[in-house]
C-alpha positions as CSV (number, residue, x, y, z in Angstrom):
1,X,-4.1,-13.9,-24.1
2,X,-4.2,-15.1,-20.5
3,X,-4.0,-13.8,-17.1
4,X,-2.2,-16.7,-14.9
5,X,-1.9,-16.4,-10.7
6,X,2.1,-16.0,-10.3
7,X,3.7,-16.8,-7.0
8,X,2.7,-13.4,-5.3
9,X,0.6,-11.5,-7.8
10,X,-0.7,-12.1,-11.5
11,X,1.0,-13.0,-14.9
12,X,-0.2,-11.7,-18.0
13,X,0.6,-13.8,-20.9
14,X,0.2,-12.8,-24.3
15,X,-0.8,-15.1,-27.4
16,X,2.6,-15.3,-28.8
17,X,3.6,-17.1,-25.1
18,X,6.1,-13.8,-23.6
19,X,4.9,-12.8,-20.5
20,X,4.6,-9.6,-18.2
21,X,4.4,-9.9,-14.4
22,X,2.2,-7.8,-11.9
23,X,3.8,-7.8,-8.7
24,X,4.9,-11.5,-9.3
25,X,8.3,-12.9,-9.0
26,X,8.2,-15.6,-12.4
27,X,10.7,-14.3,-14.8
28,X,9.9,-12.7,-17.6
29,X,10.8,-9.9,-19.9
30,X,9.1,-7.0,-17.7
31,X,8.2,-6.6,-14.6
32,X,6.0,-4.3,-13.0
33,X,6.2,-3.6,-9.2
34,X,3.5,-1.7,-7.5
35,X,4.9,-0.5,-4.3
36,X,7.5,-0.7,-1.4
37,X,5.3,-3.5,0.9
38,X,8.2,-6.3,1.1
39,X,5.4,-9.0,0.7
40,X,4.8,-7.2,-3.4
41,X,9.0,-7.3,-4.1
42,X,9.4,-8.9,-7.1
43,X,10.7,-8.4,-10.7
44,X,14.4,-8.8,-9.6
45,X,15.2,-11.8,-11.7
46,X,12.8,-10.0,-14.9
47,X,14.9,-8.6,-17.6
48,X,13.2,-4.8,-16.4
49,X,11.2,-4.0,-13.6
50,X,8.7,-1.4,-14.1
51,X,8.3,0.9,-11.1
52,X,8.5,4.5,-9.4
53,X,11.7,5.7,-8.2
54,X,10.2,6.1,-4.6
55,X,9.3,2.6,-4.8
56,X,13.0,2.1,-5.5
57,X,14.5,4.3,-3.1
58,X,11.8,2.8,-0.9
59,X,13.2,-1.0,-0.6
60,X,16.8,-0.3,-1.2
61,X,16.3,1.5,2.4
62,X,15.3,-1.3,3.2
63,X,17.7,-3.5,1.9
64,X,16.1,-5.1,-1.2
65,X,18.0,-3.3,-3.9
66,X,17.1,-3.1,-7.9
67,X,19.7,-3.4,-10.4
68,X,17.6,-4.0,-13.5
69,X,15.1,-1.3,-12.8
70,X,13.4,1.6,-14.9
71,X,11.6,4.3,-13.1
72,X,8.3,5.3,-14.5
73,X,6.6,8.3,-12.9
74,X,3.3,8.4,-12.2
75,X,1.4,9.4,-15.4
76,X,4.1,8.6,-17.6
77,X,3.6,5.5,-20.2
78,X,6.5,3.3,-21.8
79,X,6.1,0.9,-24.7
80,X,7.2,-2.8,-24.1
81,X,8.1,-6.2,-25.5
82,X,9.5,-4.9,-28.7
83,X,6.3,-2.5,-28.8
84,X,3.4,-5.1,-28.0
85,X,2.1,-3.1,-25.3
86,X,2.1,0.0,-23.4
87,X,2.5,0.2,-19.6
88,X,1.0,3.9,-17.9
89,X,1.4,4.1,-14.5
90,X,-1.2,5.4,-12.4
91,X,-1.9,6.6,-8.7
92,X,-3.5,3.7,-6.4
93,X,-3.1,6.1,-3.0
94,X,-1.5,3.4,-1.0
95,X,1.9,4.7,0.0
96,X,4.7,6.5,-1.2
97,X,5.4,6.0,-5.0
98,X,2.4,3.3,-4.8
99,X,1.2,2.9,-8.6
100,X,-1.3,1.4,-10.4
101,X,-0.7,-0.1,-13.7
102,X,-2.6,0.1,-17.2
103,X,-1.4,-2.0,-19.7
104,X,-2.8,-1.4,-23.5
105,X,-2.3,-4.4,-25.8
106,X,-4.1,-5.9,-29.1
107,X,-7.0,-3.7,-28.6
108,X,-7.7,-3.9,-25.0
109,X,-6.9,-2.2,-21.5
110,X,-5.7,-4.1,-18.5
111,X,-6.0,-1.9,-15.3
112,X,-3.6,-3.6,-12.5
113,X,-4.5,-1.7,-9.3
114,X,-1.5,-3.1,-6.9
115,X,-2.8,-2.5,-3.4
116,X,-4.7,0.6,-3.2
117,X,-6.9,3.4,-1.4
118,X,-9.5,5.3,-2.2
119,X,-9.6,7.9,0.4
120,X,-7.8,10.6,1.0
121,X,-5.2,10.7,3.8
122,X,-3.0,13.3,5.1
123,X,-0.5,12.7,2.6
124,X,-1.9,11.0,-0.4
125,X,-4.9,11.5,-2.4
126,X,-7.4,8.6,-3.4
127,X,-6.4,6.3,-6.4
128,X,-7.1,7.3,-9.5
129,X,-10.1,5.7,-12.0
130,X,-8.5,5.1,-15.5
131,X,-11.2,5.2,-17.7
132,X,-11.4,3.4,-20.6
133,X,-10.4,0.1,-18.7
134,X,-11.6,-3.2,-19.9
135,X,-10.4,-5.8,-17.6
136,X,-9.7,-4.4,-14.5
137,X,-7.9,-6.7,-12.0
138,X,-8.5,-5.5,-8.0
139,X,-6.7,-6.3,-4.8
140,X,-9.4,-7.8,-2.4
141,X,-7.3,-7.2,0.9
142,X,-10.6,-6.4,2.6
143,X,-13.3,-7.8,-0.3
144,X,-16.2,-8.5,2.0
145,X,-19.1,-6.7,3.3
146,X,-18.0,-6.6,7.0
147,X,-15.4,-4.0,6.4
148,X,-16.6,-0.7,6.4
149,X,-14.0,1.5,7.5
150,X,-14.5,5.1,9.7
151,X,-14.2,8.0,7.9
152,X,-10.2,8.3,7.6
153,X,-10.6,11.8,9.5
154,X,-12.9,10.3,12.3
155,X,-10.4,7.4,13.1
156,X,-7.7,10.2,13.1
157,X,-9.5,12.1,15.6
158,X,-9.7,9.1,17.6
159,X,-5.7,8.5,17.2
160,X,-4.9,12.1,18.5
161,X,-7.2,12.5,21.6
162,X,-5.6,9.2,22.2
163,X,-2.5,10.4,22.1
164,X,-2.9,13.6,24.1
165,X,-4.7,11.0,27.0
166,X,-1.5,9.0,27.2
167,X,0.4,12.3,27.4
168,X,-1.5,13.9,30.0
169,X,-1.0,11.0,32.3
170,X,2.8,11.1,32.0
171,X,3.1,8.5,29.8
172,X,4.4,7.7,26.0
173,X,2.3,6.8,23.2
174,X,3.8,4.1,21.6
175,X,2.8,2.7,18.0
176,X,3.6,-0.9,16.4
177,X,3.1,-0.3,13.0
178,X,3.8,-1.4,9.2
179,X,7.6,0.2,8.5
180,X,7.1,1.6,5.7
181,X,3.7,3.6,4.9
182,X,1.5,3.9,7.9
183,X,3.9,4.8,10.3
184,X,5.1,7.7,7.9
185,X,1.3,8.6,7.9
186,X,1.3,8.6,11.7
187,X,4.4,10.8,11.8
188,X,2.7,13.4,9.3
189,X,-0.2,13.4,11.5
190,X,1.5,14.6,15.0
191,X,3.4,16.9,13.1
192,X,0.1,18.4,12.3
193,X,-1.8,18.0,14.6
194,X,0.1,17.6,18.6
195,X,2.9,19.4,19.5
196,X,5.8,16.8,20.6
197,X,8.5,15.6,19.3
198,X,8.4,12.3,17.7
199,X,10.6,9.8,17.7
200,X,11.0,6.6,14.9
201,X,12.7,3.1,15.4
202,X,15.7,3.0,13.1
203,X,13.8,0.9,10.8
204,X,10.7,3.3,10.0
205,X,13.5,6.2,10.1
206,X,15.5,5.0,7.2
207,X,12.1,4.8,4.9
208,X,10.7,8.2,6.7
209,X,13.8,9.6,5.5
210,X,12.8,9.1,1.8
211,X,9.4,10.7,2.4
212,X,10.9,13.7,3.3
213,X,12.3,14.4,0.0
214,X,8.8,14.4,-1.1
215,X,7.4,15.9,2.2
216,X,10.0,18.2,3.4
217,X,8.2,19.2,6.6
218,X,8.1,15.8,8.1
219,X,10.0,16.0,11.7
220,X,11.1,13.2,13.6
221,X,14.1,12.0,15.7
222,X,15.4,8.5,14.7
223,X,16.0,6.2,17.9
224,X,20.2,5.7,18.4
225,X,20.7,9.3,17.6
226,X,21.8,12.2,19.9
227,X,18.9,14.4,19.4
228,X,16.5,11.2,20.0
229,X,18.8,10.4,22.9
230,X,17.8,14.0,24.3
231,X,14.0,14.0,23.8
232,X,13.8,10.1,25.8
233,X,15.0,11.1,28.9
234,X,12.0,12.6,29.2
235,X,8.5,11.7,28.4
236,X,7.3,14.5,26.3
237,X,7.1,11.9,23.2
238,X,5.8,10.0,20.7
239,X,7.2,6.8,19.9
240,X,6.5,4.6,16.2
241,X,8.0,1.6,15.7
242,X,7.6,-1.5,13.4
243,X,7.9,-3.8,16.3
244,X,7.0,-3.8,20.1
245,X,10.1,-3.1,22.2
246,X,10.9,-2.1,25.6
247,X,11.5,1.4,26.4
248,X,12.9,3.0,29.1
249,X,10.0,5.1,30.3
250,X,6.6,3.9,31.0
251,X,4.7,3.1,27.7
252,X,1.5,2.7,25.9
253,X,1.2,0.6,23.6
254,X,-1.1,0.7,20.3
255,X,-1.5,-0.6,16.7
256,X,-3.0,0.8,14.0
257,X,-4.5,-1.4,11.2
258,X,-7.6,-2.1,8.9
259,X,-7.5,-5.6,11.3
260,X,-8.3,-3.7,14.1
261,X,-11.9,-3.8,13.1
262,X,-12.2,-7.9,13.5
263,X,-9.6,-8.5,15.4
264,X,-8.6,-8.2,18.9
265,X,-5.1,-7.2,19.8
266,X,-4.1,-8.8,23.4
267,X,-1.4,-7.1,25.5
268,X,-2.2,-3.3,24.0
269,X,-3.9,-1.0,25.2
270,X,-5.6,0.6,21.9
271,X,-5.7,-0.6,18.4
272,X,-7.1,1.7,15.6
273,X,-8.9,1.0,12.1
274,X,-6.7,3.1,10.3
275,X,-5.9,1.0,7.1
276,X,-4.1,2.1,3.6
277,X,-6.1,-0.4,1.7
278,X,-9.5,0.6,0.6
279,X,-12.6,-0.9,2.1
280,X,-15.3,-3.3,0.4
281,X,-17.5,-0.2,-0.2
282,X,-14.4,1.4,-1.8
283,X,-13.7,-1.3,-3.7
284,X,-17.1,-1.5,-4.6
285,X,-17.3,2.5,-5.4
286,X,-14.2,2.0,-7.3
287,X,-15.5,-1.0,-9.5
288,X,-18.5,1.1,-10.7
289,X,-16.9,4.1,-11.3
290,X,-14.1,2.3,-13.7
291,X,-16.8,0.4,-15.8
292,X,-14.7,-2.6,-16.8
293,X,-15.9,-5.6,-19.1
294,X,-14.6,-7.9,-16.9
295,X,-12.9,-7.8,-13.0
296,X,-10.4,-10.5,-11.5
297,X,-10.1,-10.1,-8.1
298,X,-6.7,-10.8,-6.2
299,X,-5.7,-11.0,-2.8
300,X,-7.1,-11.0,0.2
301,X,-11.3,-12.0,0.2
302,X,-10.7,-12.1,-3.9
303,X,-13.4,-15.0,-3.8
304,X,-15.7,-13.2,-1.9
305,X,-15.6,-10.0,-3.7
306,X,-15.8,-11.7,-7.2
307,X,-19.2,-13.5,-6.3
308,X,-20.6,-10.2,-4.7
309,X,-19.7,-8.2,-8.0
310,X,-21.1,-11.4,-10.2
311,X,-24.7,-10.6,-8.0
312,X,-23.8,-6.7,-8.7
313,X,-23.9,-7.4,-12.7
314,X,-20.2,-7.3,-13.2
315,X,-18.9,-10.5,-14.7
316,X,-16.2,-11.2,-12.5
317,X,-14.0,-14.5,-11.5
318,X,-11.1,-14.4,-8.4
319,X,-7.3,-15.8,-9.7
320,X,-7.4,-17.2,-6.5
321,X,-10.6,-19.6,-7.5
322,X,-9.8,-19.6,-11.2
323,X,-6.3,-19.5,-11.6
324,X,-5.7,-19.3,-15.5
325,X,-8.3,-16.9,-16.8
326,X,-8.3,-15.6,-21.1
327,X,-9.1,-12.3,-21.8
328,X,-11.4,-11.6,-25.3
C-alpha cells in the first residue's frame, strides 16, 4: 500500500493497484473532498466523491457543482471499494462542513486532516484528535516555527476596536477576505460583538447564505440588494468582500489572514493574523496528542515540518520531498 502526491492533494493506493484520492483530482473509484476552498475541488471525475453536504451546498454556490457526490456527515463512516476500507469523517475546524478523513484498511488507520484548525473560533470548535491513528497525514500550510499565531480572542479584539476606530471617524470598515470561510467568521463576529449593519459582496453572500442554515442568527445585507442599497447611503457600515473594490463612501481598507504575520500588505491600512489554519505549535500540539506511527506532511512548509517532527521523535517524511511513500 502506497500513499502517492496527486495533482492537489494525496493518493492512497492499495496493494491490489485501486486507488482513493484525498483532496486530489486523479480519477479513481472514491473521492474524498475535505472542504469548500476552491484550490481542494476535486473528485468530480471519481466514480463517488466523499464529502459533507455543506461542503456541497458550499461550491455549488459557488458554481462548481457535484453530480457524483455522497454526503457523509461528520461522525458517520461508510465502507468502500467493494468493502476494502472504511471512510469516517471527522471535524478538522476549518470552515463550514470542513472534515477530516480516517480511512481503516488491512489493519491500519489513515488519518487525512484536509486543512484544519485547532482553536476554537466563534463558530467552529477545534478539530478533532482520532485516536487510534497510525499514519497520520497533516496539512503544513504554516509548518514552521515562525508562525505562532495570537490567541484567536486577542486578534479578535484587535479586529473590533479596529472597527469601531474606523467608525468613529465617519468612515467604513472595509475587509478583503477569503469568500468563503473567514469572511463568514467576520460576519459572525460583528453580529456579536458591534452593533451595525453589515453588508457582504455578492460573492461572500451567496456562501453566507448557506451558513445561515446552520447559523440562523447570522445578519447581513448582500451588496445589489434594496435593503443594502438603504444601509450605503450612509456610513453606519461594515463592508466584507473577497476582492478590493471601490465604494461610494470613504473607505478603509483591511485584510485578515494567517500571512499577515510575515507579510506586509501595501495600499491597506490594517491587516490582521486571523487564520483558519492552525499554527506550527498547533500542528505540533496536534501531532502529539494523535500518537501516529508515522506522519506525512502536505502542503504548505510540509518539508519543514517533517524534519522538525523527525528531531521531535516522530518518524515523519513530506509528499512534497518524497513523493511515493509505503505504508507497513
Amino acid at each position: 500500500m502506497e500513499l502517492r502526491r496527486g495533482t492537489k492533494g494525496p493518493v492512497l493506493v492499495l496493494g491490489d493497484g485501486r486507488s482513493l484520492t484525498l483532496d486530489s483530482d486523479e480519477e479513481s473509484p472514491v473521492a474524498c473532498v475535505s472542504h469548500a476552498h476552491m484550490d481542494h475541488l476535486s473528485g468530480r471525475s471519481s466514480g463517488v466523491a466523499l464529502m459533507t453536504e455543506e461542503t456541497r451546498l458550499i461550491f455549488s454556490a459557488r458554481g462548481a457543482r457535484y453530480t457524483n457526490y455522497r454526503p457523509l456527515r461528520i461522525g458517520e463512516s461508510v465502507g468502500a471499494l467493494d468493502g476494502s476500507l472504511r471512510i469516517s469523517a471527522r471535524s478538522s475546524g476549518h470552515m463550514l462542513g470542513s472534515a477530516a478523513f480516517s480511512i481503516d484498511v488491512d489493519g491500519l488507520r489513515l488519518t487525512y486532516t484536509g486543512d484544519m484548525n485547532t482553536s476554537p473560533s466563534v463558530l467552529h470548535d477545534p478539530a478533532e484528535v482520532v485516536e487510534g491513528t497510525d499514519v497520520l497525514v497533516i496539512e503544513s500550510t504554516y509548518g514552521s516555527p515562525i508562525y505562532k499565531f495570537a490567541e484567536r480572542e486577542e486578534v479578535y479584539s484587535e479586529v473590533v476596536r479596529w472597527v469601531r476606530e474606523v467608525v468613529r471617524e465617519g468612515a467604513v470598515p472595509a475587509f478583503n477576505v477569503y469568500a468563503a470561510g473567514k469572511a463568514q467568521e467576520l460576519i459572525a463576529l460583528f453580529n456579536q460583538t458591534v452593533d451595525v449593519p453589515v453588508v457582504v459582496s455578492w460573492n461572500v453572500g451567496r456562501v453566507a447564505e448557506v451558513y445561515r442554515r446552520t447559523y440562523p442568527w447570522m445578519e447581513f445585507l448582500v451588496e445589489g440588494t434594496r435593503e443594502a442599497a438603504e444601509v450605503t447611503r450612509g456610513r453606519g457600515f461594515i463592508y466584507v468582500a473577497e476582492r478590493r473594490r471601490g465604494l461610494p463612501v470613504r473607505a478603509r481598507w483591511a485584510v485578515a489572514t494567517g500571512w499577515a504575520l510575515t507579510r506586509s500588505f501595501p495600499g491597506y491600512d490594517a491587516a490582521f493574523p486571523l487564520s483558519s489554519h492552525a499554527d506550527f505549535y498547533g500542528l505540533l500540539e496536534y501531532v502529539r496528542a494523535t500518537g501516529p506511527k508515522l506522519v506525512v506532511t502536505v502542503y504548505g512548509h510540509s518539508a519543514t515540518f517533517a524534519r522538525f517532527l523527525n528531531r521531535a521523535g516522530f518518524r515523519s517524511v513530506s509528499l512534497d520531498e518524497k513523493p511515493v511513500t509505503r505504508l507497513i
